[in-house]
N, CA, C and O of each residue as an XYZ file, in Angstrom:
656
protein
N     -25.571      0.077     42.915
C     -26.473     -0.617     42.014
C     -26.006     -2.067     41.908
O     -24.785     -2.198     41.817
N     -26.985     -3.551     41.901
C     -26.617     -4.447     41.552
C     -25.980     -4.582     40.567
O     -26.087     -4.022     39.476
N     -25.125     -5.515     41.006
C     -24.279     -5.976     39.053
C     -25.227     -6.573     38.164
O     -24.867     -6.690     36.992
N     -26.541     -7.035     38.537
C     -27.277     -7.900     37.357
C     -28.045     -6.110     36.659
O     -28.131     -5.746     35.486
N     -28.273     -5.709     37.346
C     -28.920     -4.249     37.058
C     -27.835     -3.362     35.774
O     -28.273     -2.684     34.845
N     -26.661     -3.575     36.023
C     -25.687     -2.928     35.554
C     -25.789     -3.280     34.274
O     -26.155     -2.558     33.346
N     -25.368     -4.719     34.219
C     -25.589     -5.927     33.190
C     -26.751     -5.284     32.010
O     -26.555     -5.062     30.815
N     -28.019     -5.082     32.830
C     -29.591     -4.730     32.003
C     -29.539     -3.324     31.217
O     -30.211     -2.922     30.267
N     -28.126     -2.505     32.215
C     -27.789     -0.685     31.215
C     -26.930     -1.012     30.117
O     -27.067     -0.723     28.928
N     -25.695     -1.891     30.895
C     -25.449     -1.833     29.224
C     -24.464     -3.237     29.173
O     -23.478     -3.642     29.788
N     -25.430     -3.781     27.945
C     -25.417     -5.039     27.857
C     -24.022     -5.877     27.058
O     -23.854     -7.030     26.661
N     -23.058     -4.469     27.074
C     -22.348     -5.072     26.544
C     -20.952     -5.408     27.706
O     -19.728     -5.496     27.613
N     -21.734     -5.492     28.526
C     -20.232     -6.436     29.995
C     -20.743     -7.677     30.099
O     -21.763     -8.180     30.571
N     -19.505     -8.145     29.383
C     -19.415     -9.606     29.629
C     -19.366    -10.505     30.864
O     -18.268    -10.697     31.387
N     -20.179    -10.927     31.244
C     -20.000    -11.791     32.656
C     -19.721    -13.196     32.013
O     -20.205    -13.757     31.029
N     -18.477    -13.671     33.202
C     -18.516    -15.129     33.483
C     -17.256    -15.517     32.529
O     -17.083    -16.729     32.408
N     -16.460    -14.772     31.918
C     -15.560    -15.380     31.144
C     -14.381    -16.567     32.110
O     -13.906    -16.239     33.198
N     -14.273    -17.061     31.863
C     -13.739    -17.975     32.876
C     -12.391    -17.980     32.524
O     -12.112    -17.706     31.357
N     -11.302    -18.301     33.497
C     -10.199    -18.150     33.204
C      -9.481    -18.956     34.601
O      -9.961    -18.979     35.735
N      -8.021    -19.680     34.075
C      -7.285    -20.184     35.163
C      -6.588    -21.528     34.787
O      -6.918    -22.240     33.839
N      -5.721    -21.737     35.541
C      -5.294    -22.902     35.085
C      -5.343    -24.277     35.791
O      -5.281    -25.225     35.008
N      -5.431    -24.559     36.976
C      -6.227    -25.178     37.757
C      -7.248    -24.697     38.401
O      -8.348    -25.222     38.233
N      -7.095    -23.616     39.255
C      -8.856    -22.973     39.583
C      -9.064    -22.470     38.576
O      -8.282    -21.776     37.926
N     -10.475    -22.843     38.248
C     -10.885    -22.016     37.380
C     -11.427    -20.814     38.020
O     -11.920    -20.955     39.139
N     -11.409    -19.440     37.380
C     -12.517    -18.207     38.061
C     -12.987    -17.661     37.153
O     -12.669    -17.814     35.974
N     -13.963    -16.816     37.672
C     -15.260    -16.011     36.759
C     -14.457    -14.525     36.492
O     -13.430    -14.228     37.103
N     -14.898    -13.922     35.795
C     -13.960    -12.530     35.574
C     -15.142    -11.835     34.047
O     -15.342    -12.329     32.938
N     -15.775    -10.342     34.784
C     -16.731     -9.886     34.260
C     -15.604     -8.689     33.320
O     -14.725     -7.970     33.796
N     -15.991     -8.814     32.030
C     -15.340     -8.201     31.371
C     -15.904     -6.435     30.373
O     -16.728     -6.494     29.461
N     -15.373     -5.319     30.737
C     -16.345     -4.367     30.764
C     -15.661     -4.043     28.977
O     -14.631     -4.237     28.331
N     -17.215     -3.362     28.787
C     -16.552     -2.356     26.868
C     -15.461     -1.552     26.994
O     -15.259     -1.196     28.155
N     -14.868     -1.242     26.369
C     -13.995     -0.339     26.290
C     -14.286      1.481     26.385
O     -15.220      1.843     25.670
N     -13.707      2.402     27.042
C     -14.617      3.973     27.176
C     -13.666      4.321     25.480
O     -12.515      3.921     25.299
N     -14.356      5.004     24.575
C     -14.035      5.901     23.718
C     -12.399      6.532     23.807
O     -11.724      6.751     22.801
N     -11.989      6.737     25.033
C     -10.427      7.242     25.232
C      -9.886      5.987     25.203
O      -8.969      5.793     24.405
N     -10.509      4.493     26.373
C      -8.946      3.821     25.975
C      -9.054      2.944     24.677
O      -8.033      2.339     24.352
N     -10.421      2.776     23.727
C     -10.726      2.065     22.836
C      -9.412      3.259     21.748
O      -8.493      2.642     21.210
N      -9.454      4.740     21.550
C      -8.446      5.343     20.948
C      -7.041      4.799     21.414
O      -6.166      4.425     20.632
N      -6.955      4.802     22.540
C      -5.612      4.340     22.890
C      -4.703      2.786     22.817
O      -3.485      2.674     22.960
N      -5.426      1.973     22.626
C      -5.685      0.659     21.757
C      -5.632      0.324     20.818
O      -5.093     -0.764     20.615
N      -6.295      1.267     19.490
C      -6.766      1.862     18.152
C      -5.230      1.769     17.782
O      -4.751      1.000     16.948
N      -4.337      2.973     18.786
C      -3.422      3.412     18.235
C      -1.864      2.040     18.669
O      -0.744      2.034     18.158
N      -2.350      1.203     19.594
C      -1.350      0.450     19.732
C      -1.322     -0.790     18.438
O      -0.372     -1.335     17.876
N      -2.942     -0.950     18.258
C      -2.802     -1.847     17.003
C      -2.404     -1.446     15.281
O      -2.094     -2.230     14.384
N      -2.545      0.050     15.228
C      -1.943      0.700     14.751
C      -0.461      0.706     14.203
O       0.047      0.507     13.100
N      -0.096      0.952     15.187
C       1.868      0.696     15.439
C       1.868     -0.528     14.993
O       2.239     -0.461     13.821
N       1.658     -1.606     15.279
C       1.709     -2.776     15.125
C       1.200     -3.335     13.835
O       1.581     -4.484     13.608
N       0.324     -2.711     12.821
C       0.014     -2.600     11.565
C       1.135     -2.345     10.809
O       1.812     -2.951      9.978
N       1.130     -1.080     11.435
C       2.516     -0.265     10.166
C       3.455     -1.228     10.062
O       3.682     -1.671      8.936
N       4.182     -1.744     11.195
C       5.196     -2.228     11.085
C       5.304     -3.512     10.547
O       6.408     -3.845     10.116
N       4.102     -4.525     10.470
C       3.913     -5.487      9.567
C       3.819     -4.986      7.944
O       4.515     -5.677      7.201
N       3.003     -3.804      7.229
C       2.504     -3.434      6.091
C       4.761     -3.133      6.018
O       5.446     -3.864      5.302
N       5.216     -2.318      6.639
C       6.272     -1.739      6.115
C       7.342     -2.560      6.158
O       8.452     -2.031      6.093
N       7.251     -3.887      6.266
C       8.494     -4.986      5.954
C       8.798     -4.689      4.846
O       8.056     -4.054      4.097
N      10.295     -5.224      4.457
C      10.943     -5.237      3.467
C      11.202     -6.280      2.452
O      11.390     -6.340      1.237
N      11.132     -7.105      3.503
C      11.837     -8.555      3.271
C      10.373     -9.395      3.890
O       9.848     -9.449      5.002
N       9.983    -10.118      2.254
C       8.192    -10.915      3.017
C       9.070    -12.517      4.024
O       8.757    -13.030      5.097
N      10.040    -12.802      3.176
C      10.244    -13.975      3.906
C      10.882    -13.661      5.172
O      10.426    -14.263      6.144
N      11.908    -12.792      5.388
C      12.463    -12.848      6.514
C      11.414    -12.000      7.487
O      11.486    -12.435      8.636
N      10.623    -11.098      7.372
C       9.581    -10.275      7.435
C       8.480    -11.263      8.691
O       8.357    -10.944      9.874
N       8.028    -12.063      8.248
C       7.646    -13.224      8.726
C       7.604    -13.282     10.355
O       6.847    -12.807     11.202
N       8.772    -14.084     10.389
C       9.508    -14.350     11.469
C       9.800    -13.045     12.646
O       9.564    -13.021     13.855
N      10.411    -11.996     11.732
C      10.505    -10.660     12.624
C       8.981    -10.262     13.271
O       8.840     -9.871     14.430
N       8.024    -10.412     12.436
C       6.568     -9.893     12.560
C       6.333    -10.845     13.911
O       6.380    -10.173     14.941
N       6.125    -12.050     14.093
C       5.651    -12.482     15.086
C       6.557    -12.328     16.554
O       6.012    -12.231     17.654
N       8.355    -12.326     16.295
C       8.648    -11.734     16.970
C       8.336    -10.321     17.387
O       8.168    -10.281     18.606
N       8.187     -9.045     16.758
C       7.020     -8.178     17.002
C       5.900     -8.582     18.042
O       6.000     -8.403     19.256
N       4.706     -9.212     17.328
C       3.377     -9.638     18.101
C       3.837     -9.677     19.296
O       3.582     -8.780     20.099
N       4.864    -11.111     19.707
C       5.137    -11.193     20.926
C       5.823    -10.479     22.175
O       5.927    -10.774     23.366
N       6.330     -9.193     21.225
C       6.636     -7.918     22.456
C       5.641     -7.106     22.808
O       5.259     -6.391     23.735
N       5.337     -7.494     21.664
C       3.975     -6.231     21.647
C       3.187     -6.694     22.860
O       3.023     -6.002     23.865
N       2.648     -8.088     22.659
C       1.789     -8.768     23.798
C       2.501     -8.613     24.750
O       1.771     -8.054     25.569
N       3.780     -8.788     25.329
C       4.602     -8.731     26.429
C       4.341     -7.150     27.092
O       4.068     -6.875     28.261
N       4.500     -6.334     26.068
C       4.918     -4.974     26.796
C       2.968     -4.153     26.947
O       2.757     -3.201     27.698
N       1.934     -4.749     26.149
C       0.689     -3.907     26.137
C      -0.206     -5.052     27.235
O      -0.960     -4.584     28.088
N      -0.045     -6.326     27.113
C      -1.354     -7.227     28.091
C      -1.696     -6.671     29.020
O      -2.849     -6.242     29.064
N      -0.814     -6.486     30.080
C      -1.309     -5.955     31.465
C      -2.210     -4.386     31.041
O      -3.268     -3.975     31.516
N      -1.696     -4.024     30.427
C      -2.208     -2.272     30.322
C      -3.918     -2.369     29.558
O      -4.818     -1.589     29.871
N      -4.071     -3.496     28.525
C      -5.205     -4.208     27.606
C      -6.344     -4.189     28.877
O      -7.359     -3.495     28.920
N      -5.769     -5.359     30.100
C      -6.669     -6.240     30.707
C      -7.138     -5.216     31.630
O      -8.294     -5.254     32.049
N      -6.330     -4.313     31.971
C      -6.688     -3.638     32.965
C      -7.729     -2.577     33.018
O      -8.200     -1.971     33.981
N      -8.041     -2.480     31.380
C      -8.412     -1.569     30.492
C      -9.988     -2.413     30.741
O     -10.839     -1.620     31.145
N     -10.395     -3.544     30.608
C     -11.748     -4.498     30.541
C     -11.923     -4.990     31.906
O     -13.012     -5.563     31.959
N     -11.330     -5.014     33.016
C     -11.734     -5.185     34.492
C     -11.941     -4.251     35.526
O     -11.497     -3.114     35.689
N     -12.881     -5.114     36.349
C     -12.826     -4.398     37.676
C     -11.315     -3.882     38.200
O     -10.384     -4.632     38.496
N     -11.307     -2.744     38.233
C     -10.544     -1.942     38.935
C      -9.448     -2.510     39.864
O      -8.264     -2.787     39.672
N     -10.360     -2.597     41.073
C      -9.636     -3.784     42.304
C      -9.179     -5.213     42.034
O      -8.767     -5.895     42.973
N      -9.249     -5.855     40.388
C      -8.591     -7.045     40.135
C      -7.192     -6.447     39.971
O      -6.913     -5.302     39.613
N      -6.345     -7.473     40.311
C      -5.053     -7.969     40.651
C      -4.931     -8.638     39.282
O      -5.373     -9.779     39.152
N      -4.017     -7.624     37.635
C      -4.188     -7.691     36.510
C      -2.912     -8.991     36.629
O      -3.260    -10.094     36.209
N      -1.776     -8.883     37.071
C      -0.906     -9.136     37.242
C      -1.016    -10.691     37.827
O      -0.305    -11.566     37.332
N      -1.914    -10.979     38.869
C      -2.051    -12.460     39.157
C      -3.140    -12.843     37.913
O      -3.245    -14.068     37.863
N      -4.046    -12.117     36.817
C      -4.941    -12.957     35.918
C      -4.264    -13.312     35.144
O      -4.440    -14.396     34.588
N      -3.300    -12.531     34.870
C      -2.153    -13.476     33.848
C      -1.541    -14.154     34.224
O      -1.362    -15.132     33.499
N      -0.889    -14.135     35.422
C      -0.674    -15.961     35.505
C      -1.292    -16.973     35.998
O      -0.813    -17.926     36.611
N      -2.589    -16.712     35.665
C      -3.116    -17.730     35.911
C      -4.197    -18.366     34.314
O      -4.988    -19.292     34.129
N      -3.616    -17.215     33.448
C      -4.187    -17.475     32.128
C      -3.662    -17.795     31.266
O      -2.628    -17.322     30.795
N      -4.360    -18.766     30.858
C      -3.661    -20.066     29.364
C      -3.485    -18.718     28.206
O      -3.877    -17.552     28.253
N      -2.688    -19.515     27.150
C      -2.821    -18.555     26.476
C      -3.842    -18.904     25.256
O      -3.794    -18.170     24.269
N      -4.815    -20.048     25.275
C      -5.703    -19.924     24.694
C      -6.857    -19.058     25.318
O      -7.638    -18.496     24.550
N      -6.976    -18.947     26.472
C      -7.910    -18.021     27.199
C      -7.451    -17.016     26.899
O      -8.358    -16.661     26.146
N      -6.572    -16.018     26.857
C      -5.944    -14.796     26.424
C      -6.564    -14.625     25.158
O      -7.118    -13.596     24.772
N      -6.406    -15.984     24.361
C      -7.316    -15.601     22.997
C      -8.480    -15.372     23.075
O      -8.689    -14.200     22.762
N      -9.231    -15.820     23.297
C     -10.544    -15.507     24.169
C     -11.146    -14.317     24.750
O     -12.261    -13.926     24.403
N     -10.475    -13.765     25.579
C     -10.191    -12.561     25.919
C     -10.476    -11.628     25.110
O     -11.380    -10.793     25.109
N      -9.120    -11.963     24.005
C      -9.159    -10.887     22.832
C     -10.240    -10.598     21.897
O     -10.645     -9.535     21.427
N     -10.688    -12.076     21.710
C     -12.175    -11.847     20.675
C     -13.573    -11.417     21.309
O     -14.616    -11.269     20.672
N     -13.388    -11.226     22.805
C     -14.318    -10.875     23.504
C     -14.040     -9.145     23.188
O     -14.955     -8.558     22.612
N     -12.957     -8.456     23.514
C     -12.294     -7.146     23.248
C     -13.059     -6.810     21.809
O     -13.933     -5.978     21.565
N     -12.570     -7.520     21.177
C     -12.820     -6.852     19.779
C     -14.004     -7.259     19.309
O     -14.180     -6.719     18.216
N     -15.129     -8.123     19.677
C     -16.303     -8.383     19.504
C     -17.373     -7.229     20.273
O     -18.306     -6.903     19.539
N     -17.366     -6.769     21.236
C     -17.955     -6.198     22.066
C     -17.501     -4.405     21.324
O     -18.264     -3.496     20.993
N     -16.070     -4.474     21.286
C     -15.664     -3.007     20.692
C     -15.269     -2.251     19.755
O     -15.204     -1.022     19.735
N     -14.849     -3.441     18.518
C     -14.627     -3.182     17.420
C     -15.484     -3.723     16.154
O     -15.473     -3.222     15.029
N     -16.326     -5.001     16.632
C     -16.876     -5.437     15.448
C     -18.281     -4.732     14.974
O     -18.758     -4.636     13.843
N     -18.713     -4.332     16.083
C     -20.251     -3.838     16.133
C     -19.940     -2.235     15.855
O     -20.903     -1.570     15.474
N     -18.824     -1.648     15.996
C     -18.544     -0.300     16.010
C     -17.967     -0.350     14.359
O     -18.061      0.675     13.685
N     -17.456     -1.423     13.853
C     -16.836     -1.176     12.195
C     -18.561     -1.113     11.629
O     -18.736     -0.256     10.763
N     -19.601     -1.783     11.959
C     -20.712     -1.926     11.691
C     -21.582     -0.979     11.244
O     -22.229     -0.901     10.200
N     -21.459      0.023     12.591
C     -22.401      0.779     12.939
C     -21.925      2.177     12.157
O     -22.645      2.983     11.568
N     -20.740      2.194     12.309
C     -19.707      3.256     11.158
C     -20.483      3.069      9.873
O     -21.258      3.913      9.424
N     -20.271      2.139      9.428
C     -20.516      1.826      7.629
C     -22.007      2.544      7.779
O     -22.388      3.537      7.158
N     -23.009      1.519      9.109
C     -24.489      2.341      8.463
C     -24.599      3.670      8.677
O     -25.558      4.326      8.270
N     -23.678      4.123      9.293
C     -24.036      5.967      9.845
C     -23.661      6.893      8.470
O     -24.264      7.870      8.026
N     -22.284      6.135      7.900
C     -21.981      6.884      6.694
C     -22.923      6.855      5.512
O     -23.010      7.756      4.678
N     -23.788      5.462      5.523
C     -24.354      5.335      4.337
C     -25.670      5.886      4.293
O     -26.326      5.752      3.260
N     -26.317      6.712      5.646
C     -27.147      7.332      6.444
C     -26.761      9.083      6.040
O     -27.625      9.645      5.366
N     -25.906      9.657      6.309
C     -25.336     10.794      5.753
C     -25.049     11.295      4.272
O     -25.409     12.285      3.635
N     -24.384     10.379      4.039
C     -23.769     10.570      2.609
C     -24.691     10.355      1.702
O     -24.814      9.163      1.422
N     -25.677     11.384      0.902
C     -26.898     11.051     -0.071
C     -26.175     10.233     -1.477
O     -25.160     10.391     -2.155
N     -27.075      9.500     -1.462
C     -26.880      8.445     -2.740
C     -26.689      9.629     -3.915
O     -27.719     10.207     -4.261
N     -25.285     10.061     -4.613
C     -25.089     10.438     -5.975
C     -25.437     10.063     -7.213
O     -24.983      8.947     -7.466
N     -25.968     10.468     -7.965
C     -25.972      9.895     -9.594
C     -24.872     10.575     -9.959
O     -24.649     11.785     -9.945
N     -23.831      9.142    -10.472
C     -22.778      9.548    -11.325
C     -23.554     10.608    -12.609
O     -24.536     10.134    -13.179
N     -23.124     11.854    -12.964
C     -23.603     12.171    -14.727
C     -22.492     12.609    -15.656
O     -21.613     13.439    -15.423
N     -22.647     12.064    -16.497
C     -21.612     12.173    -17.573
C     -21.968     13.891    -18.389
O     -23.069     14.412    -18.568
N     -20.899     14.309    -18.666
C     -20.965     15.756    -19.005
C     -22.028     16.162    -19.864
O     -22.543     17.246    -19.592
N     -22.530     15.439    -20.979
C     -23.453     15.485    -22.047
C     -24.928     15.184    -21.246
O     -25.989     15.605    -21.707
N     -24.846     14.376    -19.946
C     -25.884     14.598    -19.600
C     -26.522     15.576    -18.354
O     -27.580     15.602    -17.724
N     -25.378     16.287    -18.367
C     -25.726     17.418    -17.294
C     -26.627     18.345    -18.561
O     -26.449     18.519    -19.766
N     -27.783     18.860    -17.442
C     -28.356     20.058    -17.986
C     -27.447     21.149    -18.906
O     -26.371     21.551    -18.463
N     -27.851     21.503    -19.938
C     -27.436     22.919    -20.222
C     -27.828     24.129    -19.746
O     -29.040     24.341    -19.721
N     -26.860     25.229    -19.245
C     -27.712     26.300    -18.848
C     -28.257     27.526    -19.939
O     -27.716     28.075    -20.899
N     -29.366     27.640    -19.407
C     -30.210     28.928    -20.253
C     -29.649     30.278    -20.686
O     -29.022     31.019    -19.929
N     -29.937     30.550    -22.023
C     -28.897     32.050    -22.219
C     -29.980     33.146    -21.577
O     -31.100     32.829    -21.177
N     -29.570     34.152    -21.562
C     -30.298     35.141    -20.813
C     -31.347     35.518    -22.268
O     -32.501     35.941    -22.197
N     -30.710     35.280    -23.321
C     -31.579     35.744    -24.613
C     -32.598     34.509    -24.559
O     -33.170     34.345    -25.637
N     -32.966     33.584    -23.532
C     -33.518     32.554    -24.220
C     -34.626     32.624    -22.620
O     -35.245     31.608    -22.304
N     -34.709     33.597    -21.971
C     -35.689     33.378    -21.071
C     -36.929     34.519    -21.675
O     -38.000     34.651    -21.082
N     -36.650     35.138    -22.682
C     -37.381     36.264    -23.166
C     -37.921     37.544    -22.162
O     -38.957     38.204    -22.231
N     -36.894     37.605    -21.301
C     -36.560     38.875    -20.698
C     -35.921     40.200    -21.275
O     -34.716     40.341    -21.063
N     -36.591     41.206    -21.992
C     -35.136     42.015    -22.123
C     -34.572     42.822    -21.350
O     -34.981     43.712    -20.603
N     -33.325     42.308    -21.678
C     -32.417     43.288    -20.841
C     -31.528     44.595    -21.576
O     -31.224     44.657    -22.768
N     -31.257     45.455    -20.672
C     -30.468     46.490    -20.930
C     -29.067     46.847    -19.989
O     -28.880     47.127    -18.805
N     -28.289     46.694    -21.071
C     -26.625     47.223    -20.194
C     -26.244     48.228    -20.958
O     -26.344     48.677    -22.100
N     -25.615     48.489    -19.579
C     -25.091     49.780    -19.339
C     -24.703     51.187    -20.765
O     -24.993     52.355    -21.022
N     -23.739     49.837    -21.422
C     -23.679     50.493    -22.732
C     -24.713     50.983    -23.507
O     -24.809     52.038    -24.134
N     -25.788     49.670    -23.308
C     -27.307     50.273    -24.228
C     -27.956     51.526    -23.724
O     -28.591     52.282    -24.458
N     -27.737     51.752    -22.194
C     -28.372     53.252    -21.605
C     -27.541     54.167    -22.672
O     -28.063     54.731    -23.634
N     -26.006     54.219    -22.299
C     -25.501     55.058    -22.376
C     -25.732     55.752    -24.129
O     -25.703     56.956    -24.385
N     -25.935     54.738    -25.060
C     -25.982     54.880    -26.427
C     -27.234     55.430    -26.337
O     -27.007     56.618    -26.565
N     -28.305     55.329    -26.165
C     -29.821     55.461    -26.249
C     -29.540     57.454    -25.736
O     -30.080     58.297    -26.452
N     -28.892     57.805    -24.795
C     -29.061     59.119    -23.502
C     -28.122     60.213    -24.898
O     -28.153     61.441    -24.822
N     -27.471     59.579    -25.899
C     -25.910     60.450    -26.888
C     -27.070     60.893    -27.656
O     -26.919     61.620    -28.638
C-alpha cells in the first residue's frame, strides 16, 4: 500500500518531522501499539515515583534531573525505535539529533498518544458512569409498612392460633 494511503487509515503518523544536524532528513513518525504505549506508561512511571518519593526537595532537585538524564540515556534508543520505520538505523538518528529536536520528538509522542487518549478516557467515563444525585438521608424515600399497603396478611402463628 502507498504511504500517502497509509497516512489517509490512520491519520495519526506523523510525516516529515525533520531532524539532523547539518543534513537535514525527513523521518515519518508512527502512534504508539497499546503494548509499547503500556510499556512506556510504565517507564514514565518509574520515573514519577522516584521524583514524588524524594526526601530532600532541595537536594532532590539536582538528583531528579540527574535521574531524567539516565533515564533518557538508558530508554531513547528503545522510545525511537518504538515510533519508526523498522529498517531505520535508531542509533545513527540520534546522532544526528539536536537535542531540541529530541524535544520535538517527544511532544510529537505524547501528542499523538497520550494527549488525545487522557481525553478520550475522561469522555468514555463520563459516558458510563450515570450522573448520581447526591441524597441526604431525610431525603431518601421511606419504605412502606406492610400494614400500610392494606393487604392482609397472615403468619404462621395467626394459622396456628385460629386451627387450637
Amino acid at each position: 500500500m502507498p504511504e500517502n494511503d497509509m497516512e489517509k487509515l490512520n491519520p495519526q503518523i506523523t510525516d516529515g518531522f525533520v531532524y539532523g544536524i547539518r543534513d537535514l532528513q525527513e523521518l515519518t513518525i508512527y502512534p504508539l501499539s497499546v503494548g509499547d504505549q503500556l510499556k512506556m506508561t510504565e517507564l514514565i512511571q518509574e520515573l514519577a515515583t522516584k521524583y514524588f518519593m524524594r526526601e530532600d526537595d532541595t537536594v532532590g532537585d539536582v538528583e531528579f534531573v540527574k535521574e531524567i538524564i539516565e533515564f533518557i540515556q538508558k530508554n531513547l534508543k528503545q522510545i525511537v525505535k518504538l515510533v519508526v520505520d523498522k529498517e531505520v538505523n535508531v542509533e545513527t538518528i540520534l546522532y544526528d539529533m539536536t537535542n531540541n529536536q529530541a524535544i520535538v520528538l517527544a511532544e510529537i509522542i505524547y501528542k499523538v498518544n497520550y494527549e488525545s487518549l487522557a481525553k478520550n478516557v475522561k469522555s468514555l467515563v463520563e459516558k458510563i458512569s450515570p450522573k448520581q444525585e447526591v441524597t441526604t438521608p431525610s431525603a431518601r424515600p421511606s419504605l412502606t409498612s406492610v400494614n400500610d399497603t392494606g393487604i392482609d396478611l397472615e403468619t404462621s402463628s395467626d394459622l396456628l392460633e385460629k386451627e387450637e
